[in-house]
Every structure is written in C-alpha cells, then in structure tokens.
C-alpha positions, 0 to 999 in steps of 0.5 A, a space after each residue: 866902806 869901814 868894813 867889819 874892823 874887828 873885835 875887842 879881846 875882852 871877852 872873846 874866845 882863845 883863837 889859835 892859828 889852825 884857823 890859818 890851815 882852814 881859811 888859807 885852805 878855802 882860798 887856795 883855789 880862789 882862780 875859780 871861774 865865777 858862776 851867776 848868782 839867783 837874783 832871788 831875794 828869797 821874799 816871802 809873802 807880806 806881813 802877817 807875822 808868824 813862822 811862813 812858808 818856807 822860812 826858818 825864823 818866827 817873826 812877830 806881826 808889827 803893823 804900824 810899827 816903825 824903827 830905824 837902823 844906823 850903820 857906816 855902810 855905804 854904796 853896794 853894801 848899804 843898797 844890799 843891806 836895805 834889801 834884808 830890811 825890805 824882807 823883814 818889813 815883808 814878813 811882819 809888816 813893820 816900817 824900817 828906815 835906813 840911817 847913813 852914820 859916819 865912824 867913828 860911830 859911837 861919837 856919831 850915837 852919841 849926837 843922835 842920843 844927845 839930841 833924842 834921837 838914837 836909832 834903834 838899832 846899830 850895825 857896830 863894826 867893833 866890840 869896843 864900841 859895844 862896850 862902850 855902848 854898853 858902859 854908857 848905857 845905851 845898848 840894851 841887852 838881847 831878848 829871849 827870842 833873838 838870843 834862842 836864834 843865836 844860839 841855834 845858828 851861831 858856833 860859841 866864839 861868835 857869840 861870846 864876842 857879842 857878849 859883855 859882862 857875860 849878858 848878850 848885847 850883839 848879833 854878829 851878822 856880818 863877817 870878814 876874811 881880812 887875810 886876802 890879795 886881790 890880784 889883776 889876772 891879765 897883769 900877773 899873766 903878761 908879767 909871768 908871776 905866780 900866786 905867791 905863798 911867802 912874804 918873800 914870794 910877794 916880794 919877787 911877785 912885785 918886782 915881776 909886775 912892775 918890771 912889767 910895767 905895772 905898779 905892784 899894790 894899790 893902797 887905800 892909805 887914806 882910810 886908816 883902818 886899810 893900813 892897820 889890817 896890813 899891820 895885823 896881818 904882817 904881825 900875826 904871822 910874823 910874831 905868832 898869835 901870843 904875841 898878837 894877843 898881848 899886843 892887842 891888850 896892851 900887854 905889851 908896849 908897841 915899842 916892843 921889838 916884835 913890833 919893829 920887825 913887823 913895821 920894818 918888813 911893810 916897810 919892804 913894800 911901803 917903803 918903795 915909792 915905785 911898788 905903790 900906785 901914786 907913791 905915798 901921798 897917791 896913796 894918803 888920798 885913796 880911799 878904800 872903794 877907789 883902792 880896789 877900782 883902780 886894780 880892775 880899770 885900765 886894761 892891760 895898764 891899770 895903775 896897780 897890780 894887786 890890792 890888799 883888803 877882805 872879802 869884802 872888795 868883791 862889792 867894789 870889784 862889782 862896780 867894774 867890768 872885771 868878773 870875780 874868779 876870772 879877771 879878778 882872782 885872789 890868794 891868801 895873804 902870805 906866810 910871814 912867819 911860820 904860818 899864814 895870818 888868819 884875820 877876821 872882822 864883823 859888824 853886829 846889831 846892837 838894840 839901842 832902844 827896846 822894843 818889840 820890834 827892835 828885838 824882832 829886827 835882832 831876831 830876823 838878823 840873827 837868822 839865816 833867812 837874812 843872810 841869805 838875801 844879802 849873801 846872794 848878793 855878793 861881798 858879803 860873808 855870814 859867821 851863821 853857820 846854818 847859812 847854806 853856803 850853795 846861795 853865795 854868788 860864786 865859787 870864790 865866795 862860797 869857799 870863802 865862806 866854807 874856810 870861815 865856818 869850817 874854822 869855829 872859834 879858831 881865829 883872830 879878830 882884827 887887832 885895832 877894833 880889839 883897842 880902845 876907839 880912840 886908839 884903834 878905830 878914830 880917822 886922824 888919830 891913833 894907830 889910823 894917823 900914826 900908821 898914815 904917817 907911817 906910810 909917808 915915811 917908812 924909815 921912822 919906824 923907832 918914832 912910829 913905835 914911840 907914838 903908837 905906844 904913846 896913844 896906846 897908853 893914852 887910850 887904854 889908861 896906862 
C-alpha cells in the first residue's frame, strides 16, 4: 500500500509545528478501547440525481455514463474505496470501474495515456505527480461544482496543496498521521515498557522488549517510501521545520550536517541488527502490509514489538485477530528535537478526462457523504473538516482525526512526495534505493548523504 506520501512545497502553505501540540495531543490517549463501528454504508437511494434525502451534496443524473478511477490501492483500502464509488453509481446512476495502478504512477498514466486509454480520474499520492500531470498536459482543471464542495469542507491549506499555478486541479480526499508507533500491548506489558515520548525513551522502550525476548521494530524496508517517513520524522524534530522545508526544496544540499545527524541517530535503531525483525536483509524483503501483520500475529512471540507507519496500518491490524486500542495500542512518534514531528500525507483526485461525470465523481469525493462511507470503515483519515468524526469506527481513530482537523494548515507534508518523482517517490531509485541501501548499512552514512544529494541534484536540475 503506497499510502498518502505526501506533498510537494510548490504551492503549499507555511505549516509550523503547533501542529505537533495538536496532533501529538489527539494521540496521546490512543490505549482507548475500541468500540464497533455502524457497517452502514450511508447508501441513499438509487440514481435519479439531485440533492437526496439525507445528503449534503448535489449530484447530476448520469445514466448510461461510465468512468474509470485508477489509484496504487490495494487490498482493504481498495475494497473500501470501491464502496464510496458504489454510492456515487447509486445516486446518479453513472457506471464507475476500478483501475489497480502501480507507483510510481504517472509512468503507470503515461502507458494508458500512450496507448489511449487514460482513466479519467486518478488518486495522486504526491503533489509532484499533479504537477507533472499538470505540466504534461493531462489533468484537467476542477470545475464550478467540485471547486464550490471544496471550498465549503475543506480548511485553505488543504486546498491550496491541490492547487498548481494558482488553478484547482486536486481534491484531497484522503489524509494520513504519518507520525505514530504501533506497538503489541501484550509485548510492552510482559516487558514492563511504557509509552516513550523522547528518541531516548524508544531507545530504552527497545532494549526492554528485546531483553524480553522480543524483537524491538518491524520494518517494511522493502517499499522504500516506509523508510523515507522514518527519515522525515527523525529530521523534522531533530532539525526543525525551516530546516524540513529547505531540505525538501532542495534549498539545502543532503550532504548538509543536519542530515547527517539525523541519518546517524536511525542509525541507533537501524544500525542494531537485533533491534529489527529479520536484520537488515529480513527487513529489505518486508513489505509494508507483512511489516504491521507480523507485530499483531504469534501471540505472546511475535516477531516484532512495534511498528513504525500512519494511520493508516489500522486496515492491516484489521487482517489479524488484534483489536485496535485493546491488543494493538499506539503513541505518537518521539520527540527527537525539541518537539515532537507532525508529518502528513494524502491522496487526491485528479480529472484526466473531462467530463460531466468525472467533475461529478470530483464533486461527490469532495464531499463529506463520501468520506464518511470509507471513514466507518476503518484506516482511512479525511482532511474534510465537515466529516463528522462520531462515524469513525474507534476511539483511536476519531482522535486521530480530531488531532488533524483541529490542526488547520499547521502541519508538514511527508518530504519525499514534496520532491521531484524520480528522486522521492520511484521504487529502486532515489532517496527510496539510497535509504534502502542505508539501511543494509547504517555506518556509510558520509557515502548515503553523497548519493542522496547526488540524485537530488539530478532530479531537481542542479
């Protein structure tokens, strides 16, 4: 699951870190139990167009029409999705079809756009890939009615990311709390560790559980991206958010010494082969979803104690016996600096080909009837802010999401998703390989800073 990597600062907002008090605040209380969410899909009834009953969006009749939606979803999180597009067929009568894409995906785009088929709408996980969709011509801008939704359910900086050259191309409908551990409750009790709050805390919180008997982390290292949010986190509390902000513009080289120092400090975790599941090369060939299964599975032995990723691990915590807030609990990531990080994500909807039923499709996304189906459902965080968050399934996802409204447009967006595709969101190249290659060796961290700075350059054209 490529999940929400982020955004790119062309554009954006300033965020500043209050929205670490914010968020940080919405997770501290994560050891709630969870409650049982209403299965209620919040189906209207069918077609006809119109405003309905019930529902806070006007939608045009469009029998006979149909449209396809390509996004990297997989699993859960697409069989969720495709329920938000069942309701949207519902109401207007429209025929949506699904199509699976691989990342990165504008290269995935441009086959089907070669070959005459693009879809016509596309869930970007980056804003660089609406740029470049944008500056190749593809994506089209949204229209009146998608635009109005917008600007009625979503806070300015949310939509200011969707923006490029000041027109609207995106609709945010997805976001991410990239700054959380998971943690196995029946591990950290038999290990008598606590939730830590500092880099050091999650040092000693290690060294507990594997005393234990368990190993400390289990990381996805073979989706790059897993990595890159470990590196964000660690550098936006370690360097600050000017720092963050010139680094993910290429303001600053990598091989300056604030990325040094936050490379040397994962090194503290990455660097002891007995504090991640498998070593190094156990953990080059996890993938993310098997990453988060395996800190769930196994009882009282399973082969990691914690887990590092969003909000959005809860989908794979759902695919084990754990219960969210009871056997699978969570704390925010660890102050590293002076402050906690606070790093976000999101995917957004992107017209490739306009029409009337692709802006509708834009519209109804741009809603809070839509994510409200798939929030109910679980692993999923909207940034519309006129979701009611009493639909999320548990305690520990509404404060989440509570922590991300209440934060407005003070927060960072995940660095990698803010560069340029080749350098920050391509399997096997770019910060993904180099922090890969990182990872296997944690003591080169002069020659890891050489040859991030070196694709940087590359990438960013000087």
């Amino acid at each position: 699951m490529r999940t929400s990597s982020t955004i790119r600062t062309r554009g954006t907002v300033k965020r500043t870190t209050r929205a670490a008090a914010a968020l940080a605040a919405g997770a501290l209380a994560l050891s709630l139990t969870a409650c049982g969410g209403d299965d209620d899909n919040g189906s209207g009834d069918k077609g006809g167009g119109g405003k309905q009953p019930g529902a806070s969006v006007t939608l045009p009749k469009l029998d006979g029409e149909s449209l396809s939606v390509a996004a990297v979803w997989t699993g859960t999180e697409q069989k969720n999705f495709k329920q938000v597009l069942t309701e949207f067929e519902k109401r207007t009568g429209a025929k949506v079809t699904f199509v699976p894409a691989q990342d990165p995906i504008i290269n995935f785009l441009g086959s089907k756009i070669a070959g005459g088929a693009p879809p016509d709408v596309a869930m970007l996980p980056q804003p660089g890939a609406i740029k470049q969709a944008v500056d190749k011509g593809w994506a089209k801008p949204l229209g009146a009615e998608a635009t109005k939704e917008l600007g009625e359910n979503y806070s300015p900086g949310w939509q200011d990311i969707g923006k490029v050259g000041g027109k609207q191309y995106g609709v945010y409908y997805k976001a991410a709390n990239k700054s959380l551990i998971w943690y196995n409750a029946k591990v950290f009790e038999n290990a008598g560790a606590a939730e830590p709050k500092t880099w050091d805390e999650l040092l000693n919180t290690a060294q507990m559980v594997y005393d234990s008997g368990v190993t400390p982390f289990s990381v996805g290292g073979a989706d790059g991206w897993t990595l890159t949010d470990w590196f964000e986190n660690v550098y936006l509390s370690q360097a600050g958010p000017e720092k963050y902000d010139q680094l993910a513009k290429h303001e600053i080289k990598w091989t300056d010494p604030s990325v040094k120092e936050a490379l040397t400090t994962l090194a503290e975790i990455w660097g002891k082969k007995d504090f991640v599941a498998g070593g190094a090369s156990g953990a080059l060939q996890t993938e993310f979803p098997a990453s988060v299964t395996q800190t769930f599975t196994g009882g009282d032995q399973p082969k990691a104690g914690m887990v590092y990723e969003g909000d959005f691990a809860q989908v794979n915590i759902g695919e084990t016996k754990a219960e969210v807030g009871t056997d699978a609990k969570v704390f925010p990531f660890p102050a590293v600096g002076d402050t906690a990080p606070v790093v976000s994500g999101g995917d957004a909807a992107v017209i490739l080909k306009d029409s009337k039923a692709a802006q509708a499709l834009a519209t109804w996304l741009a809603s809070p009837d839509a994510a409200a189906i798939q929030a109910k459902l679980g692993g999923f965080l909207s940034p519309n802010k006129s979701v009611d968050t009493s639909v999320y399934p548990n305690e520990v996802q509404k404060k989440i999401a509570e922590a991300l409204l209440a934060a407005g447009d003070d927060f960072r967006f995940d660095m990698s998703d803010q560069a340029p595709q080749a350098f920050g969101g391509t399997p096997g190249k770019g910060e993904w390989k180099t922090l890969q290659d990182f990872l296997k060796n944690p003591k080169d961290v002069a020659g890891a800073q050489a040859k991030l700075e070196a694709d940087a350059a590359a990438a960013y054209g000087g």
